[in-house]
N, C-alpha and C positions, 0 to 999 in steps of 0.2 A: 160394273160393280166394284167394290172397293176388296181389295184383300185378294182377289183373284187373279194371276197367273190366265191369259190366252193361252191355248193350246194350238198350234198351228198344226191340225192333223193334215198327216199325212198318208192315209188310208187310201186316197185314187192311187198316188201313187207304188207302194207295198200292194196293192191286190193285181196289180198286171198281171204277174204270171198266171193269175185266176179266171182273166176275162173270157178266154175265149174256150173256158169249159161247161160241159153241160151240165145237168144236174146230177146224171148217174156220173158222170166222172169227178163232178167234187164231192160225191156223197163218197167214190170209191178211194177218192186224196184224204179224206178226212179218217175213212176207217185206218186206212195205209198208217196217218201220221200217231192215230190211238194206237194200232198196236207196233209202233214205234216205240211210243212212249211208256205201253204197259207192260208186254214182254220181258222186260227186264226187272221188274219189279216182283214179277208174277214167276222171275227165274232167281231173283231173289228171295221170296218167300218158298217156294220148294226146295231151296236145299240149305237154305239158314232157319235156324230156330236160336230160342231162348231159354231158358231155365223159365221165365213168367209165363211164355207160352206156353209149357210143355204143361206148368201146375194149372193154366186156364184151361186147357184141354181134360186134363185129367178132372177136375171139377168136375165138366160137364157130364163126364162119365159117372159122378157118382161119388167119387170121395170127396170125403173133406182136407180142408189147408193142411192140417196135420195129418192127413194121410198121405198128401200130393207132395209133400215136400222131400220126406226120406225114396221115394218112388223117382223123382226125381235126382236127387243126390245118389240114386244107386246107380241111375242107368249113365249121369258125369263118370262115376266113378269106373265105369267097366267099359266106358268110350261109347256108348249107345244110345246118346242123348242126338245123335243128327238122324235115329231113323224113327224119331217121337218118341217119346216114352208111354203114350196111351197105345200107339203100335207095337212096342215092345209085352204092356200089359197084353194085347188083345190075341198076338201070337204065342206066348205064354199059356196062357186060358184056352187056346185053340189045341195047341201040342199033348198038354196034361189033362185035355177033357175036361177044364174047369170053367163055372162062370166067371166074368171079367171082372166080379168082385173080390172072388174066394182068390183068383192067381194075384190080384194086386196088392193083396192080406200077406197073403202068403211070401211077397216079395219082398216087403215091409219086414218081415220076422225073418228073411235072409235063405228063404229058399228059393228056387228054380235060376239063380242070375245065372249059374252056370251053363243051365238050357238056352238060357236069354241068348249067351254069349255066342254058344255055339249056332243057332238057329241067324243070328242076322252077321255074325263073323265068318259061318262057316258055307255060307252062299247060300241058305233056309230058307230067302226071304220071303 
């Protein structure tokens, strides 16, 4: 055919180390090499977050953009944005007896951070 490039594979070659395994041992190389490759990703996602994340989270819980934003902006601002901010809400709510609503209101109008702070600074988690 015109325009096409042969590809000279070389796949007998690259699968040797594979020939002389059975099924359950390249079913057990294959999980091996997944969590090779996921582990670290999945060690990246628990302990990094984002400001986008933290307000998609909080969404899900119930506020809105302009609720999740200063909720957000409070927990940067008092360094408690790496242990979530909808966990920060939820422990908040937990400690004061409040629903997850009333403590995320309430954090918005600049009450409880100081709980906040202490509760995941001061080993509460």
């Amino acid at each position: 055919m015109k325009g096409f490039v042969r590809r000279e594979d070389d796949y007998l070659k690259r699968n040797q180390h594979l020939v002389g395994l059975t099924d359950d041992e390249l079913k057990e190389r294959f999980w091996s090499l997944v969590e090779e490759i996921v582990d670290p990703l999945l060690d990246l996602a628990q302990k990094n977050t984002s400001p986008a994340i933290e307000r998609s989270v909080l969404l899900r819980m119930g506020f809105s953009s302009l609720e999740a934003q200063p909720l957000v902006d409070g927990a940067i601002d008092r360094g408690l944005i790496g242990h979530g901010v909808g966990h920060v809400v939820y422990k908040v709510a937990k400690v004061k007896n409040l629903d997850i609503r009333t403590a995320g209101l309430e954090l918005i109008e600049g009450k409880h951070w100081d709980d906040a702070v202490q509760i995941f600074k001061g080993g509460n988690k």
